[in-house]
LUMBANU-367045 format. One record per residue (C-alpha): x, y, z; residue in one letter. Coordinates in pm, whole numbers, padded with zeros to 5 digits, always signed. Layout:
<atoms>
XYZA/...
</atoms>
This chain:
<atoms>
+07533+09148+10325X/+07408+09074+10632X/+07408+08939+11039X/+07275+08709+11237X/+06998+08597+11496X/+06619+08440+11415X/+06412+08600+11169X/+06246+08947+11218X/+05857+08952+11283X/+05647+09137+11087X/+05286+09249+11226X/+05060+09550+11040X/+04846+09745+11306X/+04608+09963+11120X/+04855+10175+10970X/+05171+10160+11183X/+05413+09866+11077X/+05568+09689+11379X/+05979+09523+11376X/+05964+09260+11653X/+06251+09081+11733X/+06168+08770+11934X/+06236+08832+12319X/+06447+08504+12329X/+06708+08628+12073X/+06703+08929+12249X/+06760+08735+12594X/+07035+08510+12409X/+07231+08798+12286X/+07231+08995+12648X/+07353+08618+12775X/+07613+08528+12528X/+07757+08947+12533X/+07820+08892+12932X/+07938+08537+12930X/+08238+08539+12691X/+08473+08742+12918X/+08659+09045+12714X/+09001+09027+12676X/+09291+09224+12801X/+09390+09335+12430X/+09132+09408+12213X/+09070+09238+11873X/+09126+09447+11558X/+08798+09520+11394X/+08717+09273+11097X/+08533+09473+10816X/+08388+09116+10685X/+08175+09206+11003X/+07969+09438+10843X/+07837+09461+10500X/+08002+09693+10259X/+07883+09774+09886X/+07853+09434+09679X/+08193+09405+09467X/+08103+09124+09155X/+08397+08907+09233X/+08440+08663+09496X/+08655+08712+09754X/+08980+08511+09690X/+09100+08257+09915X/+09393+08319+10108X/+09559+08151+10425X/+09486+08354+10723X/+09657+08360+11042X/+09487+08134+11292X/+09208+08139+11530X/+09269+08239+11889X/+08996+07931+11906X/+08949+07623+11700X/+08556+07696+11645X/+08421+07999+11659X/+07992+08093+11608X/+07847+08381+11504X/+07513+08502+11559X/+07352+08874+11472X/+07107+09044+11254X/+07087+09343+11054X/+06794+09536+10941X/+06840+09752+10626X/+06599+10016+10435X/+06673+10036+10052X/+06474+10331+09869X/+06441+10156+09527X/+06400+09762+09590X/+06419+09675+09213X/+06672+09905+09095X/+06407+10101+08862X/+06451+10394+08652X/+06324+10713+08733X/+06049+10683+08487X/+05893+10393+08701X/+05697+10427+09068X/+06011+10326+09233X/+05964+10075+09544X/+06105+10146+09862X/+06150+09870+10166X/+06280+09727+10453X/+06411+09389+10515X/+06566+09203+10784X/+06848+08930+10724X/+06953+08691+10980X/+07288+08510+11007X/+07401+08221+11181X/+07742+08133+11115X/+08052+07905+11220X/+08452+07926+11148X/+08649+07625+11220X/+09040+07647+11134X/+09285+07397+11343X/+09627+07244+11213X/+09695+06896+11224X/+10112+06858+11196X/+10185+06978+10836X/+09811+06983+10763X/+09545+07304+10819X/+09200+07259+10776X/+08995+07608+10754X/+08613+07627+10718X/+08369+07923+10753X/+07993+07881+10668X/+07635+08126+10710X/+07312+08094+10678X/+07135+08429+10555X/+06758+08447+10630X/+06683+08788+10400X/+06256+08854+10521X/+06102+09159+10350X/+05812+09362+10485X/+05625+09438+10196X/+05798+09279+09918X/+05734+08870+10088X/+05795+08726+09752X/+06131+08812+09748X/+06189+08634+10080X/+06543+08358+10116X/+06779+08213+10269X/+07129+08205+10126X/+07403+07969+10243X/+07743+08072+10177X/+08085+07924+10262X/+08438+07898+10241X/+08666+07563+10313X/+08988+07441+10254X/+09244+07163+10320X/+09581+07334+10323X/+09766+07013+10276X/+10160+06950+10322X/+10333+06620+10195X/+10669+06745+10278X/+10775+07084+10382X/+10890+07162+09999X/+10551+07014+09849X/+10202+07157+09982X/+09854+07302+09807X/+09526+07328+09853X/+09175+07229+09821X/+08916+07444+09842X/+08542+07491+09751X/+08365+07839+09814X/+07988+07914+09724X/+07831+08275+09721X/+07522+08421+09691X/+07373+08744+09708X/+07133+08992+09488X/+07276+09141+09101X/+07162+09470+09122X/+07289+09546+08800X/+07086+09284+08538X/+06844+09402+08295X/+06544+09230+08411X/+06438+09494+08726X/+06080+09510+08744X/+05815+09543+08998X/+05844+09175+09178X/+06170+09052+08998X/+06515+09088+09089X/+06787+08860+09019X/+06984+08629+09248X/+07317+08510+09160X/+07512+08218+09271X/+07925+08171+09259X/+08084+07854+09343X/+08395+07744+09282X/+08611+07409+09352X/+08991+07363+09318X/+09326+07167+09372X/+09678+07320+09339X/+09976+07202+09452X/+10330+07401+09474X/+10645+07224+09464X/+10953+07442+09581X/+11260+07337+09347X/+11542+07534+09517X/+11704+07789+09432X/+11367+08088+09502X/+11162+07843+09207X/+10870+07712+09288X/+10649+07490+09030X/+10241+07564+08996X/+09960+07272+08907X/+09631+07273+08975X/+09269+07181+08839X/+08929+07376+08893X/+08570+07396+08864X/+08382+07690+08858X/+08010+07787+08779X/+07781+08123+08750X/+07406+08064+08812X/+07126+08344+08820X/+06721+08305+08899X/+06628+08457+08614X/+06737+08467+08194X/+06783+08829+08109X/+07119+08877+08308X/+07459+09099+08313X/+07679+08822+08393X/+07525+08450+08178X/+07527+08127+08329X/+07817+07965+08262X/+08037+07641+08397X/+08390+07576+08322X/+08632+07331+08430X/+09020+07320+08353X/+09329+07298+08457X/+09713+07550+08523X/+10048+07531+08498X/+10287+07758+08636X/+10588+07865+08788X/+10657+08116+09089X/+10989+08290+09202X/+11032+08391+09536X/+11259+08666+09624X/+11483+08700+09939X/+11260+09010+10044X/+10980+08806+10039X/+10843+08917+09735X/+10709+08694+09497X/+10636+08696+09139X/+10431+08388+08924X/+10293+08302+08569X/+09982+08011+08516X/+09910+07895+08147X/+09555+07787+08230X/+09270+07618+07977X/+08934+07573+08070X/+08618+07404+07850X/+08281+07557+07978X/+07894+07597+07876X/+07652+07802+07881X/+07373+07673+08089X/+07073+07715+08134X/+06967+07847+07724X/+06739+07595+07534X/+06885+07287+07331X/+06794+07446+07008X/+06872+07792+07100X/+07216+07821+06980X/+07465+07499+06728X/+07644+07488+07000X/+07644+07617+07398X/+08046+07555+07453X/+08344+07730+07475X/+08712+07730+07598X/+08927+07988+07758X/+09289+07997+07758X/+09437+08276+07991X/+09815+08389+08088X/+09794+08537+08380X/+10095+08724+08592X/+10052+08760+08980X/+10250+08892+09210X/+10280+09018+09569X/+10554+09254+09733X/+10580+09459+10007X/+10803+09754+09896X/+10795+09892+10251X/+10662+09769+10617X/+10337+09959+10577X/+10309+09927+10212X/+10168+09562+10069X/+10065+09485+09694X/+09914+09247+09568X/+09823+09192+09177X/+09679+08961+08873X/+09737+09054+08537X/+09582+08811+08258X/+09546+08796+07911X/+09214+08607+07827X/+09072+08438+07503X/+08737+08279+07482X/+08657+08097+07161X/+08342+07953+07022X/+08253+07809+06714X/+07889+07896+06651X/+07876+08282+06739X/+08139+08509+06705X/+07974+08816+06852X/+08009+08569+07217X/+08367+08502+07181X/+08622+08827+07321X/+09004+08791+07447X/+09211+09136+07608X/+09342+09203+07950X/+09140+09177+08267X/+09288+09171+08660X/+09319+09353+08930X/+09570+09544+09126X/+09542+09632+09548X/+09778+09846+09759X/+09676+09865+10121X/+09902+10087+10289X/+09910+10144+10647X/+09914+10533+10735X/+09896+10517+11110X/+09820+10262+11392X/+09461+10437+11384X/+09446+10475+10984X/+09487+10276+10667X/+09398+10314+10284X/+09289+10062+10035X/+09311+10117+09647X/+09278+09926+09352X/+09189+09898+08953X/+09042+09613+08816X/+08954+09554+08484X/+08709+09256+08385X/+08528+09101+08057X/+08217+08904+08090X/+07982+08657+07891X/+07614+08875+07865X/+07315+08733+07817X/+07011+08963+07752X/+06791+08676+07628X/+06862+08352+07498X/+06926+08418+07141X/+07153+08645+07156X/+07502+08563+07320X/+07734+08879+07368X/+07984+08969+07610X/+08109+09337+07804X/+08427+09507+07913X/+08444+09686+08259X/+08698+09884+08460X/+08653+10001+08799X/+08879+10163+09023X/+08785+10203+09408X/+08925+10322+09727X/+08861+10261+10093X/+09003+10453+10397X/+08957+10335+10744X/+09037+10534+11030X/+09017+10388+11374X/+08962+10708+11659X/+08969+10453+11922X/+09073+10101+12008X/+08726+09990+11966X/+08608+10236+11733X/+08650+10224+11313X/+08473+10451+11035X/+08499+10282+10742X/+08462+10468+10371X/+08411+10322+10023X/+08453+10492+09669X/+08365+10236+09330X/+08363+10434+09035X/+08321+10193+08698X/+08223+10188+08330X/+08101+09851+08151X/+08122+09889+07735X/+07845+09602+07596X/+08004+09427+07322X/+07943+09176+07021X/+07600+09096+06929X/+07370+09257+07116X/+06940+09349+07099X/+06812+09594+06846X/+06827+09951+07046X/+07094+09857+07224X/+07420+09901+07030X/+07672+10065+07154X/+07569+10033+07579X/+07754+10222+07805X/+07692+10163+08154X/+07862+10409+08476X/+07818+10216+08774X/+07904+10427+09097X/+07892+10266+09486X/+07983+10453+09772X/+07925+10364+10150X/+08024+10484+10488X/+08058+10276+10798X/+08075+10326+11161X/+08144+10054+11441X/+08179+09986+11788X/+08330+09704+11980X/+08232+09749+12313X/+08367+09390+12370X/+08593+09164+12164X/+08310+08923+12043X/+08043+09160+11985X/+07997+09441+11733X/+07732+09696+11667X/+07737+09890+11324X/+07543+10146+11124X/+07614+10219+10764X/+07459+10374+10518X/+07522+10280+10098X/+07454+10493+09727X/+07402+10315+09463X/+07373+10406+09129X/+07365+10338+08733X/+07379+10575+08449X/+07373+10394+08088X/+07310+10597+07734X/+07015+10358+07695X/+06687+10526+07805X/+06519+10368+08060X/+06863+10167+08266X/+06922+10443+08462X/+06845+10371+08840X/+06959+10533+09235X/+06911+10335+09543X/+07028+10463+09909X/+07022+10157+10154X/+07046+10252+10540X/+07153+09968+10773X/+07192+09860+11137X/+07352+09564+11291X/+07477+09384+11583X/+07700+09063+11539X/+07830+08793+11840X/+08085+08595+11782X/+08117+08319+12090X/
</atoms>
C-alpha cells in the first residue's frame, strides 16, 4: 500500500495546493542512497516493494531464504491520486484525492543453531489533502519463531497483523470508508516419522475487525486447532491433509441482536506443492468448509474454497504468475441480518525484467461474489463483478533503493442499482532499505 519517510505537508495558497516534503527527509534519503555502497551483483527486485492492487487475503507465511544482513530498515514514501475516494456510484458527485503514506519499517531474521527467528514490521502514516478525516496510521507485521527440537521435530510460531482500506463494503459514502484489520496467531509443529511421513498439529487464533457495521467481510474471531499428515516425495514434492475445528463469534453486533453470536467451522483441507519442472513451481489449498450455527440458518454455508498458484519462470528477464481462488465469507449488511457470499477470482501477473535493474510489473483480477442466505429486502439475489488491474514500472539504480510509478483500475459492477463504482489510482514512490 504504501512507502516510507515523514509525513507529507500540506499548505493551500490561494488556489494552488502545495506537496512539501520536509528538506531533512529529503537530505536523509540523498545521505543514506550514497552511504550504503552498491554491490557487485545486483539484488533481484522484490515486488512487496511497491504496492500492487489489494488482494482480500493475507499473505501466507512462508520461510524465506535469509538476509544478506541480520537487520535491515526501510524508509520511503509514496504519494498516490485516486479519482473516486469512496468508491461511489456513478449516480453520486464522485470525490477525487490525493494522499501521501509514509513507511518506516524494519526486518530482522537471524538463526540461532536449530532455531530462526524472522520479524518484519511498518508503520503506515496514510495523510489526505482534502479528505483529513480519513487520516491514519496503520501498523502491520509479520514474526515468527521457526523452532527445531531435533532435526526430525520443528514448527512454528507466528503472529501477523494487517491493515489496509475495504474498498468493496456497502457503506461508501461521502466521509466514510471502511478499514479492515487481519490478525492472526499460531503454533504448528511437524514431526517427520520416516519413511517420506510427516505428522501435522497445530492451534490458532484468528480475528476480522472493520471501523464500521455495514461490511462485505463481518467481524468475526475464531480459535481452534489441526491435525494432519504430510508425505514428502523423493522429487521434493509434497502433498498434506489438516482436519481442523475452530469455535468463533461474531463481534462486534449487539447482545440482543441475534440468540446466539457463535459458530464453529470444521474444514478438510488438501495442500500441496510440486515443482513439475525447474522453472515450473505450484503451490495449492483445496478445502472443504462447514460453518454451523444454531440460531440463523441463512449465516451458516459449507462448499469448497482455496486457491491454486503456478509461477513459472519464462526467461532470466521474464516470469508469469497465475492462479484461481475460490472463497466463502460471513456478510454482514447490518446487524440483524447475518448472511454469507461465494466468490471466485482468477488473476494473472507477468513480470518482465528489460534490464538488471529494471522490472514492469502487470496485474489482471477478474472475480464474481454471489450474496447468499438471508439477506436485506432489494437485495436478493446480489451479484457482484469485481475487476483490478495495475501496471508497474521500477528502477533500482542501487541495491537498497527503489523508485516506482504505477498506476491501478478498479472497479465493481453488481445487478443492484446504485453498487456500481470505478476508481483509477496513480502512484509514485521511492523506498531505502539500509
Amino acid at each position: 500500500m504504501a512507502s516510507t519517510s515523514s509525513p507529507i505537508l500540506l499548505t493551500r495558497r490561494s488556489n494552488l495546493v502545495q506537496f512539501r516534503i520536509p528538506f531533512s527527509l529529503s537530505l536523509l534519503v540523498v545521505l543514506l542512497s550514497a552511504a550504503v555502497p552498491a554491490l557487485a551483483q545486483q539484488s533481484p527486485i522484490d515486488p512487496n516493494w511497491v504496492q500492487q492492487p489489494r488482494l482480500p487475503e493475507l499473505p501466507p507465511m512462508s520461510n524465506q531464504p535469509l538476509l544478506p544482513d541480520t537487520l535491515q530498515f526501510r524508509l520511503g514514501q509514496t504519494l498516490e491520486h485516486d479519482s473516486n475516494v469512496f468508491r461511489l456510484p456513478g449516480s453520486l458527485p464522485r470525490q477525487s484525492d490525493t494522499y501521501g503514506v509514509t513507511t518506516l519499517g524494519l526486518k530482522f531474521d537471524k538463526r540461532y543453531g536449530l532455531q530462526r527467528i524472522e520479524l518484519d514490521v511498518s508503520a503506515q502514516d496514510y495523510r489526505y489533502q482534502h479528505n483529513t478525516a480519513l487520516d491514519f496510521t496503520a501498523v502491520n507485521y509479520v514474526a515468527a519463531w521457526r523452532w527445531s527440537l531435533t532435526p526430525r521435530f520443528t514448527g512454528n510460531v507466528t503472529a501477523n497483523r494487517s491493515e489496509y482500506i475495504d474498498n468493496t463494503s456497502l457503506v461508501q459514502s461521502t466521509g466514510v470508508v471502511n478499514h479492515r484489520t487481519e490478525a492472526a496467531k499460531a503454533i504448528d509443529g511437524e514431526y517427520d516419522l520416516g519413511s517420506a511421513v510427516r505428522l501435522l498439529a497445530g492451534v490458532f487464533d484468528r480475528s476480522v475487525n472493520n471501523s464500521v457495521t455495514a461490511v462485505s467481510i463481518a467481524n468475526t474471531s475464531v480459535t481452534g486447532g489441526d491435525v494432519g499428515v504430510k508425505y514428502v516425495f523423493n522429487t521434493g514434492n509434497t502433498l498434506a491433509y489438516r482436519y481442523l475445528k475452530g469455535n468463533g463469534e461474531y463481534n462486534g453486533l449487539p447482545t440482543s441482536t441475534l440468540p446466539s453470536r457463535q459458530f464453529s467451522d470444521v474444514e478438510h483441507e488438501f495442500s500441496f506443492e510440486m515443482r513439475p519442472s525447474g522453472s515450473i513451481n505450484l503451490l495449492g489449498r483445496v478445502s472443504h468448509l462447514e460453518r454451523k450455527r444454531d440460531d440463523s440458518a441463512g449465516s451458516e454455508f459449507s462448499g469448497v474454497v482455496g486457491r491454486v498458484n503456478a509461477n513459472w519462470v519464462i526467461t532470466g528477464k521474464s516470469s508469469l504468475d497465475v492462479g484461481v481462488i475460490r472463497e466463502i465469507s460471513s456478510y454482514q449488511p447490518n446487524a440483524l441480518i447475518p448472511s454469507y457470499f461465494v466468490s471466485g477470482r482468477v488473476y494473472i501477473s507477468p513480470v518482465w525484467k528489460p534490464t538488471e535493474k529494471t522490472a514492469v510489473r502487470l496485474r489482471f483480477d477478474e472475480g464474481v461474489r454471489d450474496y447468499k442466505g438471508s439477506l436485506e429486502p432489494g437485495y436478493a439475489g446480489r451479484r457482484d463483478n469485481l475487476n483490478q488491474s495495475g501496471v508497474s514500472f521500477e528502477w533500482e539504480p542501487r541495491r537498497n533503493v527503489k523508485l516506482a510509478a504505477s498506476l491501478a483500475y478498479d472497479k465493481r459492477s453488481s445487478n443492484i442499482q446504485n453498487l456500481d463504482y470505478k476508481a483509477n489510482v496513480l502512484g509514485l514512490s521511492a523506498l531505502v532499505k539500509f
